[in-house]
KERO-911876 format. One record per residue (C-alpha): chain; residue number from 0; residue in three letters; x, y, z. Coordinates in steps of 0.001 Angstrom, whole numbers, plus 500000, padded with zeros to 6 digits. Layout:
["A", NUM, "ALA", [X, Y, Z]]
...
END
This chain:
["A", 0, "UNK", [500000, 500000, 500000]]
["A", 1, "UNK", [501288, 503135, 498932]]
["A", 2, "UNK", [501880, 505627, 501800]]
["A", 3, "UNK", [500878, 509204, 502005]]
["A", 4, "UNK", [503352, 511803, 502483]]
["A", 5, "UNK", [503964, 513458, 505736]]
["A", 6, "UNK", [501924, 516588, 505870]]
["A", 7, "UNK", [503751, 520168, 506228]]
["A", 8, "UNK", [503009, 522396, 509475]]
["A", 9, "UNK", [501164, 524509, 507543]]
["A", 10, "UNK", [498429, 521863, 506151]]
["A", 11, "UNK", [497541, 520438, 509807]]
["A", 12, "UNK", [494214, 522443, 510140]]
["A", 13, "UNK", [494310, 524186, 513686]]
["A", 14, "UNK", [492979, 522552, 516613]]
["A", 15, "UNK", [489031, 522795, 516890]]
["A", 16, "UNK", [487172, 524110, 519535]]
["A", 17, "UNK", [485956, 521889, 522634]]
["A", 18, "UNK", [482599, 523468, 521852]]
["A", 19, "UNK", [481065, 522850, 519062]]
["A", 20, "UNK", [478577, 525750, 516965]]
["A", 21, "UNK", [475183, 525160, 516957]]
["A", 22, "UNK", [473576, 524619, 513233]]
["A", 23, "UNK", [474867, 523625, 510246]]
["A", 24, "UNK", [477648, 520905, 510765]]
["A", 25, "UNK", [477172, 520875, 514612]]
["A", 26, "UNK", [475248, 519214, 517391]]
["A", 27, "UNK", [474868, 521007, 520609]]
["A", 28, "UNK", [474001, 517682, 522193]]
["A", 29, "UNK", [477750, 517266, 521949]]
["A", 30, "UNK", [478814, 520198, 523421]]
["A", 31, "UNK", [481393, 520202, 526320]]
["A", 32, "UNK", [480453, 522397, 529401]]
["A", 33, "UNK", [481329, 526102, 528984]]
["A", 34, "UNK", [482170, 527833, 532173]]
["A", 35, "UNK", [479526, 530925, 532786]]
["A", 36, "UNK", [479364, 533836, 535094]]
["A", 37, "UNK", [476260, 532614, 536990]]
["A", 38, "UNK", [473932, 535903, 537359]]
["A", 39, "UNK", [471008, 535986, 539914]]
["A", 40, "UNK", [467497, 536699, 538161]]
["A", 41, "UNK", [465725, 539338, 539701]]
["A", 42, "UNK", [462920, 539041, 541297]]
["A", 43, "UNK", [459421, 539556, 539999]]
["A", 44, "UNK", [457527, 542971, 541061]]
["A", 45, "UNK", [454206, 540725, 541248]]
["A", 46, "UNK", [453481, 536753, 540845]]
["A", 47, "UNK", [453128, 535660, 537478]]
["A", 48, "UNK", [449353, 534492, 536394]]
["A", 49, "UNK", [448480, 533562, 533104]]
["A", 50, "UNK", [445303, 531383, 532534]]
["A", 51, "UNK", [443165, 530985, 528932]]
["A", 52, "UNK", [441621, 527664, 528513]]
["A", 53, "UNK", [440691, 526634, 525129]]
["A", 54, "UNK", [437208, 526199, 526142]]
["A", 55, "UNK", [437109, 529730, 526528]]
["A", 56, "UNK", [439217, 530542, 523348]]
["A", 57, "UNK", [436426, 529106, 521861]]
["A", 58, "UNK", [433428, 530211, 523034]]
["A", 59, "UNK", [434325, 534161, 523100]]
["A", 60, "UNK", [434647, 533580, 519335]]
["A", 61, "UNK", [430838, 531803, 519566]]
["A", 62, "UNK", [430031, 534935, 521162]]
["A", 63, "UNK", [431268, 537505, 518765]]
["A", 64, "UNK", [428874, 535425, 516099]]
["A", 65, "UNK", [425481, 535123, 518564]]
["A", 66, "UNK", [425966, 539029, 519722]]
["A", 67, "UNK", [423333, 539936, 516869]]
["A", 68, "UNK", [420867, 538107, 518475]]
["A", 69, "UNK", [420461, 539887, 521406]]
["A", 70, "UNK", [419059, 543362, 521743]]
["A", 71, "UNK", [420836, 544365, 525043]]
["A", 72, "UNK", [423595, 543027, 527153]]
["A", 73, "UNK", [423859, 542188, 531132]]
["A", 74, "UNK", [427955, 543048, 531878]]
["A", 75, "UNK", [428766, 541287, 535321]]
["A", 76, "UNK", [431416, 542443, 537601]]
["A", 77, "UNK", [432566, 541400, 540742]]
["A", 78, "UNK", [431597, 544306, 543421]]
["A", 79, "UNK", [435230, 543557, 545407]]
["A", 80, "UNK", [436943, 543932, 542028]]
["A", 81, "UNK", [434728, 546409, 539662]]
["A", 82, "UNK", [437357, 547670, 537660]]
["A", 83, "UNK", [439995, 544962, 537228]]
["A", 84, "UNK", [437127, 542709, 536586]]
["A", 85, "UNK", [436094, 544889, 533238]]
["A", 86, "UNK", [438357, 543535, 530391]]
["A", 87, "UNK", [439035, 545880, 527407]]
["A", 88, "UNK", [438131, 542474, 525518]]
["A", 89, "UNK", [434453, 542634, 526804]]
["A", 90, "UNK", [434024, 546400, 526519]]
["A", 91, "UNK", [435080, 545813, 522721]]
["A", 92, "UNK", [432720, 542780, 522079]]
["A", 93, "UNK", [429441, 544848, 523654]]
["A", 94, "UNK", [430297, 547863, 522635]]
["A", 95, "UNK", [427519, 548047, 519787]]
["A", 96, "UNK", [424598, 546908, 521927]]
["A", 97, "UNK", [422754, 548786, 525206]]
["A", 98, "UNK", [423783, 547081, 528287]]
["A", 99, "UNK", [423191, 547353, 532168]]
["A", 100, "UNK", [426433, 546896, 534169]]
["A", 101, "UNK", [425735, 544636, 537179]]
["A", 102, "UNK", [428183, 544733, 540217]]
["A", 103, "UNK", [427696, 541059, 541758]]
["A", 104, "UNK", [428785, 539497, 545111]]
["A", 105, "UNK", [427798, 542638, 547452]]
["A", 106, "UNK", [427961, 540980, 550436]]
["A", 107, "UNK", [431594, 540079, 550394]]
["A", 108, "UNK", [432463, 543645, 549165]]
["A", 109, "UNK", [432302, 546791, 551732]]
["A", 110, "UNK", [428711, 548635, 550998]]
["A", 111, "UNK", [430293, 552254, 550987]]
["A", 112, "UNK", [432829, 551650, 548382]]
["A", 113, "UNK", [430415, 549706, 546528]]
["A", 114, "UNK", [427945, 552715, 546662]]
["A", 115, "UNK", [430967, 554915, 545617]]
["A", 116, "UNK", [431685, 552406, 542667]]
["A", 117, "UNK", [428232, 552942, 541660]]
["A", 118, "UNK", [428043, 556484, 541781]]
["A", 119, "UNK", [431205, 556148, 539560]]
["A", 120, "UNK", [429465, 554114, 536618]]
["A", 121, "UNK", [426540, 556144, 536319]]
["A", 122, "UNK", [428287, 559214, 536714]]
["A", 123, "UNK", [429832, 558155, 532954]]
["A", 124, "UNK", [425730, 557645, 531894]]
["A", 125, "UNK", [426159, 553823, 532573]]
["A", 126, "UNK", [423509, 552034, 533681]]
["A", 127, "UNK", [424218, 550355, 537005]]
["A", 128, "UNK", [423280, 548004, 539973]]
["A", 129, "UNK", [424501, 546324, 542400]]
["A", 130, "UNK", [423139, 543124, 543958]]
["A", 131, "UNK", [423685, 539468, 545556]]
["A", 132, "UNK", [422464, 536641, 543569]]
["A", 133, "UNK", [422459, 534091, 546494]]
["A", 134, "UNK", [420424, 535196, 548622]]
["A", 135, "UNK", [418629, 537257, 546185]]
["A", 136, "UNK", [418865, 541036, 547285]]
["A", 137, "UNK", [418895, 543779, 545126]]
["A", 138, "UNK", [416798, 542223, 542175]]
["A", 139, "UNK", [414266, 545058, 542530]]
["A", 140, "UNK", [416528, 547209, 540851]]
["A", 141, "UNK", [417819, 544972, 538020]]
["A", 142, "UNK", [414113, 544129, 537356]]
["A", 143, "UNK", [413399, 547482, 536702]]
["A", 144, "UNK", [416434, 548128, 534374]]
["A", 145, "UNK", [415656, 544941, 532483]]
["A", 146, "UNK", [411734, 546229, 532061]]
["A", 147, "UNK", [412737, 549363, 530803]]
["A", 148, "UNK", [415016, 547697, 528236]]
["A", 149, "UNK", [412481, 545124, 527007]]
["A", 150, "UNK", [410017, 548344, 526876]]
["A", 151, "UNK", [412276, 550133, 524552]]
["A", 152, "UNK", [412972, 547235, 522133]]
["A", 153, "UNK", [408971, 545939, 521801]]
["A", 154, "UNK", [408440, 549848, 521367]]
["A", 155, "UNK", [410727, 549764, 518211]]
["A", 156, "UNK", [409086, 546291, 517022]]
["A", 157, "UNK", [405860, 548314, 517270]]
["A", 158, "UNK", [407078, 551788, 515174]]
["A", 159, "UNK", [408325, 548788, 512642]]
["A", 160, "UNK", [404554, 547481, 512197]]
["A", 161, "UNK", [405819, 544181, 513958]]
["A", 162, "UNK", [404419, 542065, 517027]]
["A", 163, "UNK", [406462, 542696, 519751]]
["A", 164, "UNK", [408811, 538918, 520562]]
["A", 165, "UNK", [410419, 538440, 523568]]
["A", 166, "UNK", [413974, 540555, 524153]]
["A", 167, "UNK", [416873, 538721, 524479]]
["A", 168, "UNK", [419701, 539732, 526391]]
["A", 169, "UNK", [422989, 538228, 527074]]
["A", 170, "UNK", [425111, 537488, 530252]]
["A", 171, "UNK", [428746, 538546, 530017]]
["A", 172, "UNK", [431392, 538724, 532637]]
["A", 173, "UNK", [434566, 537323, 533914]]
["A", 174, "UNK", [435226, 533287, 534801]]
["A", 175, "UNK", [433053, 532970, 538250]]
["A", 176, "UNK", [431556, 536257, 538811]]
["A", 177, "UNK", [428141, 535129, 539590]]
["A", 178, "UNK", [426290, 534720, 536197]]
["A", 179, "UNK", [424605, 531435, 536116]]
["A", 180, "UNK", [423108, 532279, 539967]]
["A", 181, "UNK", [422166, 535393, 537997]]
["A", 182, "UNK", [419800, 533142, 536075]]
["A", 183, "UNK", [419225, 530687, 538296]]
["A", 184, "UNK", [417278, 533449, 540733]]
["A", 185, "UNK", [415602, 535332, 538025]]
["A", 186, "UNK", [414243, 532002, 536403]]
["A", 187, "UNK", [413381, 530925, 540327]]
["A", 188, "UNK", [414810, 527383, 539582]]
["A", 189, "UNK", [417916, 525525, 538599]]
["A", 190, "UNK", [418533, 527133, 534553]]
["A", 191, "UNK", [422225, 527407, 534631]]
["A", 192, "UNK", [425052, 525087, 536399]]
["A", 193, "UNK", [426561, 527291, 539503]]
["A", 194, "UNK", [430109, 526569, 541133]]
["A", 195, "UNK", [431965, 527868, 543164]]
["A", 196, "UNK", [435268, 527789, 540617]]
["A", 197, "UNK", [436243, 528973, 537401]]
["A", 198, "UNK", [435007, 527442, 534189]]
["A", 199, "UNK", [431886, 525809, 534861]]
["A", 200, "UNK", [429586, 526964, 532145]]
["A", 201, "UNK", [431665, 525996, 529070]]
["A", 202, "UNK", [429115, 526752, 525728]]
["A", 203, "UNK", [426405, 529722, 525338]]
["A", 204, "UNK", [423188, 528566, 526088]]
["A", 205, "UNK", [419379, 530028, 526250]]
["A", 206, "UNK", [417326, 530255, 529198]]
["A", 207, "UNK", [413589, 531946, 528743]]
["A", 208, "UNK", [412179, 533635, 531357]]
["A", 209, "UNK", [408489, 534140, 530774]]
["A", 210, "UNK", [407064, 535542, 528274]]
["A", 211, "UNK", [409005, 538946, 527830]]
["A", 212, "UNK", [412618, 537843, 528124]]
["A", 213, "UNK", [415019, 535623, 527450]]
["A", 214, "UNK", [418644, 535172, 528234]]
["A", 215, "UNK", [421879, 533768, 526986]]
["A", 216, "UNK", [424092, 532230, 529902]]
["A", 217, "UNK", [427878, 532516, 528116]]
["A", 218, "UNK", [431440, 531217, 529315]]
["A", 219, "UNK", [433562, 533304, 531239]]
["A", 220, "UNK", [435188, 536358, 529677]]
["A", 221, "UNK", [439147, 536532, 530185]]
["A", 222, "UNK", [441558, 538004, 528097]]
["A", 223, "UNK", [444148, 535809, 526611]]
["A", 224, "UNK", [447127, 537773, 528441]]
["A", 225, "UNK", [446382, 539484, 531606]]
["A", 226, "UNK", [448974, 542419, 530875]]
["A", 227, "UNK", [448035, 544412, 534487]]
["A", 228, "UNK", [449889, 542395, 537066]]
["A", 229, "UNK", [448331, 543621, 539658]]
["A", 230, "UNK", [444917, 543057, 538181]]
["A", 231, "UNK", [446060, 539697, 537670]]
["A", 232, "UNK", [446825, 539514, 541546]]
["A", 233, "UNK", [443192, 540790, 542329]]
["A", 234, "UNK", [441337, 537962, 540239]]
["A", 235, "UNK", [443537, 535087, 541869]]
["A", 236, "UNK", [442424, 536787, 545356]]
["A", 237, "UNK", [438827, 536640, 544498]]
["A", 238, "UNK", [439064, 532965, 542375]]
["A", 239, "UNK", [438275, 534775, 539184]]
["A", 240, "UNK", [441101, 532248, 537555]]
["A", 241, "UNK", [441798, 528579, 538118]]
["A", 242, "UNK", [444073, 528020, 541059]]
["A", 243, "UNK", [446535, 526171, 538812]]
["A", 244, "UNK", [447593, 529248, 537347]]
["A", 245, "UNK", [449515, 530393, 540045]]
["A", 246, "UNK", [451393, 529412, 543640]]
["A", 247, "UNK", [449277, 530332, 546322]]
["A", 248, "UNK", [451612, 530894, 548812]]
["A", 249, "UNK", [453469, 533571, 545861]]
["A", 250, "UNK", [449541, 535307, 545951]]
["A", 251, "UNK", [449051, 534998, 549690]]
["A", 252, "UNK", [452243, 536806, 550291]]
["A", 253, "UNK", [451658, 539575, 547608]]
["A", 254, "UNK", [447702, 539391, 548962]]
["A", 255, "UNK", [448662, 540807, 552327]]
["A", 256, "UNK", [450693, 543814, 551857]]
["A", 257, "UNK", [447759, 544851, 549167]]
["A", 258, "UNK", [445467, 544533, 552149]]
["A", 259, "UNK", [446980, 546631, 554377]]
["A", 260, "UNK", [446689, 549710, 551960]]
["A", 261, "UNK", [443281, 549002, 550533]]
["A", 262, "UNK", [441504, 547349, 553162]]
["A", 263, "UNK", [443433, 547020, 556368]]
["A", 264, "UNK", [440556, 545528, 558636]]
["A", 265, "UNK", [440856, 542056, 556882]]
["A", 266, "UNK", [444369, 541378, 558806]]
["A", 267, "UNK", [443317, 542756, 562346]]
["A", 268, "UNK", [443064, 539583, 563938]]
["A", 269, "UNK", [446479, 538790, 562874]]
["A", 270, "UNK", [448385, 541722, 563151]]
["A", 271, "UNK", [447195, 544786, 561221]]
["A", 272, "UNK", [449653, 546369, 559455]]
["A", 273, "UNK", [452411, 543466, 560912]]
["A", 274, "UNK", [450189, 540918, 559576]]
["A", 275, "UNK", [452624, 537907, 558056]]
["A", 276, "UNK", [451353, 534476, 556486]]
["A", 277, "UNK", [453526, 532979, 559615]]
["A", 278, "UNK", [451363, 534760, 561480]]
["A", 279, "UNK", [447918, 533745, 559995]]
["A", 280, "UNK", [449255, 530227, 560107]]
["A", 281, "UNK", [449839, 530021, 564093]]
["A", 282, "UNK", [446514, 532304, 564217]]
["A", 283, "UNK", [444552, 529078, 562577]]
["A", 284, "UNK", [446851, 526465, 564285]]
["A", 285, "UNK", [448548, 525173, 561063]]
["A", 286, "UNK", [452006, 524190, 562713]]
["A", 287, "UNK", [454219, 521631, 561404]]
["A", 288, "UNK", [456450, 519533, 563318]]
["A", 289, "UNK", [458989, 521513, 565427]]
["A", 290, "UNK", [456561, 524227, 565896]]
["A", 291, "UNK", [457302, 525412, 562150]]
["A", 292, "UNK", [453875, 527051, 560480]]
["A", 293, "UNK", [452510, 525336, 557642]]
["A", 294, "UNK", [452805, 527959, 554649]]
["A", 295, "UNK", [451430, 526294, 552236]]
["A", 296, "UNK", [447910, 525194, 553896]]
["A", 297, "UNK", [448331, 529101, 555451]]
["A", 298, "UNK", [448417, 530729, 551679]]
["A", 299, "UNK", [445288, 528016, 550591]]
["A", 300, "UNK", [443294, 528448, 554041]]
["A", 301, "UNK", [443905, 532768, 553740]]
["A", 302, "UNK", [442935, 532764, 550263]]
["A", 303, "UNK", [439672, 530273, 551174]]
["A", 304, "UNK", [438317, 532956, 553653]]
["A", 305, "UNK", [439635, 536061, 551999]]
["A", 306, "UNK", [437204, 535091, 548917]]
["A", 307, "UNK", [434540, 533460, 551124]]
["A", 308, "UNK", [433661, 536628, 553596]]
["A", 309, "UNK", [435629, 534768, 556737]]
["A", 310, "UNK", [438096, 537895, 556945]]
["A", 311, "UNK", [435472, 540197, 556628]]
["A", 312, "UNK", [434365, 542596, 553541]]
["A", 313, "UNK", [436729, 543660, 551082]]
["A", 314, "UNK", [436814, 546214, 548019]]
["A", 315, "UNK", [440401, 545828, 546371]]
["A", 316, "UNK", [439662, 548077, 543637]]
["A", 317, "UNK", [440527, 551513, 545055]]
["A", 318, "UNK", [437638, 553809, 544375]]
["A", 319, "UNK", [438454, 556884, 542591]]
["A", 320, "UNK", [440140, 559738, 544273]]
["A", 321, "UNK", [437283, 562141, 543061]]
["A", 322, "UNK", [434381, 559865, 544939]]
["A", 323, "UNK", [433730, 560059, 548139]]
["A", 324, "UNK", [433505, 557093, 550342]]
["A", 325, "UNK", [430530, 557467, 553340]]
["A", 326, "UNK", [430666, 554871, 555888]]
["A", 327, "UNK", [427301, 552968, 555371]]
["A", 328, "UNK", [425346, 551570, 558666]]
["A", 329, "UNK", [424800, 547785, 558286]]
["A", 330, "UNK", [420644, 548210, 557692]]
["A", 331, "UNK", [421333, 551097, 554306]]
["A", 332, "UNK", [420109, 549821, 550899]]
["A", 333, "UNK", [423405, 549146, 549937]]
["A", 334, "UNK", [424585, 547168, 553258]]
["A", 335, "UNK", [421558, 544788, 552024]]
["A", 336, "UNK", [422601, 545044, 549015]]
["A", 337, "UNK", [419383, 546590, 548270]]
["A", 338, "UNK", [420270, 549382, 545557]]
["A", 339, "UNK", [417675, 551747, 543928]]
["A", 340, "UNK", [418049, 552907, 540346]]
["A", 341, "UNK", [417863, 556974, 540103]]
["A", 342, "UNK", [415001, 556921, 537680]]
["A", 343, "UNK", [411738, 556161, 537667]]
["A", 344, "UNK", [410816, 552447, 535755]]
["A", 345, "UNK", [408331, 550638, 534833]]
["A", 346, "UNK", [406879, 547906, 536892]]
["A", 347, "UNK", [409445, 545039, 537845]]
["A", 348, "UNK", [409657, 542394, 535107]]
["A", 349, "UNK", [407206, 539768, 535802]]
["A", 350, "UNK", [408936, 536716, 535742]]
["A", 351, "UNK", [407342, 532743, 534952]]
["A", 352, "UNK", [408339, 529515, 535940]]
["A", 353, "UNK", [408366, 528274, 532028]]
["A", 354, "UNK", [410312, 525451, 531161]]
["A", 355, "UNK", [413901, 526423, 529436]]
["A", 356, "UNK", [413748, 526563, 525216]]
["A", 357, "UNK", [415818, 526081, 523133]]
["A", 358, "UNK", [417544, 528443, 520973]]
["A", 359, "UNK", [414783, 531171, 520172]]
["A", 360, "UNK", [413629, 531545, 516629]]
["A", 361, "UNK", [414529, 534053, 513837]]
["A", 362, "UNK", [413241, 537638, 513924]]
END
């Protein structure tokens, strides 16, 4: 065998590189460790909470579609939460229709800042009550809103030579704000599936109620990126989003210094402004062994009675500087959660026990 010449200094091809380019002609898989200057991450202002199911995905595109059947629109907000509880997303998709803005869950939310929040909304000409679908108080008011709507849309059926149908009016609002007890206590029986999580009502569906109205329950409302951290924080306080989008001991420790500037009172019984999750923990008697508190059934057990009531009432929606907040005795309309529109309506919508329909038909 013939053997090749010895090869010159200058045609050995200089040594290669331990670490081999990623792309063409190399595999990082066989890269050899590169020393690194290890750099601490910073830490994040607020917890990070991102949560868009695809049955939701879905459904606010079902909803963009079914919008021109309805004549008007019921927006539901959450009373502790009535501005970060208002996506741009919703204001977008009703924006062509009349609608009456309904501020739910009044008796978890503290009745002067939820008059204040009301005098805010109608202040802009919005149409707006406040009530609490579970044990039914306030419905005087929405019935009147919801007769004067169904008044004006027969009265245009009339001027157009037609019989007047039933209105229909759709229910829009964030992932467990209260909508389908909304229906179930204006249809007095069990129309729409209630829970107490996110997600439950998953297509659009129609519920009549008598003769002169009928409504479409709809999923939850969310945007697919919740850009406002801190809005973000307020709808995992209140269980507006699935508690698998976030750590609830990260929430539960960003939760309590919120408190203490927007509503201090919830954290009295465990230290006021010193409140601490350690604190709540030993409070509720969740020690581990060696007398250590148990943070992680602390953050679930705060958040539990933070949403529920068990810490007391709680707006954490600061109400504009420009309102003014009056302390409310327990027995005022609002207290009851017994709020009077500022106009005078027809009679209350009379409301039947009907079996639910199916879709209603064509105009």
């Amino acid at each position: 065998m013939r053997k090749r010449p010895p090869r010159t200094p200058e045609q050995i091809p200089a040594a290669k590189s331990s670490r081999q380019p990623k792309g063409r002609g190399g595999d990082p898989r066989h890269e050899a460790p590169v020393e690194t200057e290890k750099v601490a991450k910073a830490p994040r202002e607020y917890p990070l909470i991102q949560w868009f199911p695809g049955h939701i995905a879905k459904a606010q595109r079902v909803l963009k579609e079914r919008l021109t059947l309805v004549d008007f629109v019921l927006e539901l907000v959450d009373a502790r939460i009535p501005l970060s509880s208002r996506f741009e997303e919703t204001r977008q998709l009703i924006s062509q229709k009349p609608s009456i803005l309904v501020l739910t869950k009044t008796d978890l939310a503290e009745p002067g800042k939820t008059q204040a929040w009301l005098d805010f909304f109608r202040a802009q000409g919005m149409k707006a009550v406040a009530l609490n679908a579970q044990k039914g108080q306030g419905f005087e008011a929405l019935h009147a809103a919801i007769a004067e709507r169904t008044e004006i849309v027969h009265a245009k059926m009339r001027a157009r030579g037609r019989n007047p149908r039933a209105a229909r009016a759709m229910v829009v609002g964030l992932p467990n704000v209260g909508k389908s007890s909304l229906i179930n206590r204006l249809a007095k029986r069990r129309a729409a599936v209630a829970g107490d999580k996110p997600g439950v009502t998953r297509v659009p569906s129609w519920i009549r109620l008598g003769k002169n109205i009928e409504l479409m329950d709809t999923p939850g409302i969310i945007p697919p990126k919740l850009e406002d951290p801190i809005g973000a924080l307020r709808l995992a306080m209140t269980g507006s989003v699935s508690s698998e989008a976030y750590d609830p001991i990260e929430v539960a420790r960003y939760a309590i210094p919120m408190l203490k500037v927007v509503s201090p009172g919830v954290l009295a019984k465990f230290g006021g402004q010193e409140a601490t999750l350690e604190a709540f923990a030993r409070l509720r008697g969740l020690i581990r062994e060696g007398d250590q508190p148990d943070i992680e059934r602390a953050a679930r057990t705060f958040l539990h009675d933070l949403r529920g009531g068990g810490l007391g009432r709680v707006t954490m929606d600061p109400v504009p500087e420009a309102l003014e907040v009056v302390e409310l005795e327990a027995d005022s309309p609002v207290a009851d959660e017994v709020v009077e529109l500022e106009a005078d309506f027809a009679e209350p919508l009379e409301i039947e026990d009907e079996e639910a329909e199916g879709p209603p038909d064509g105009e």
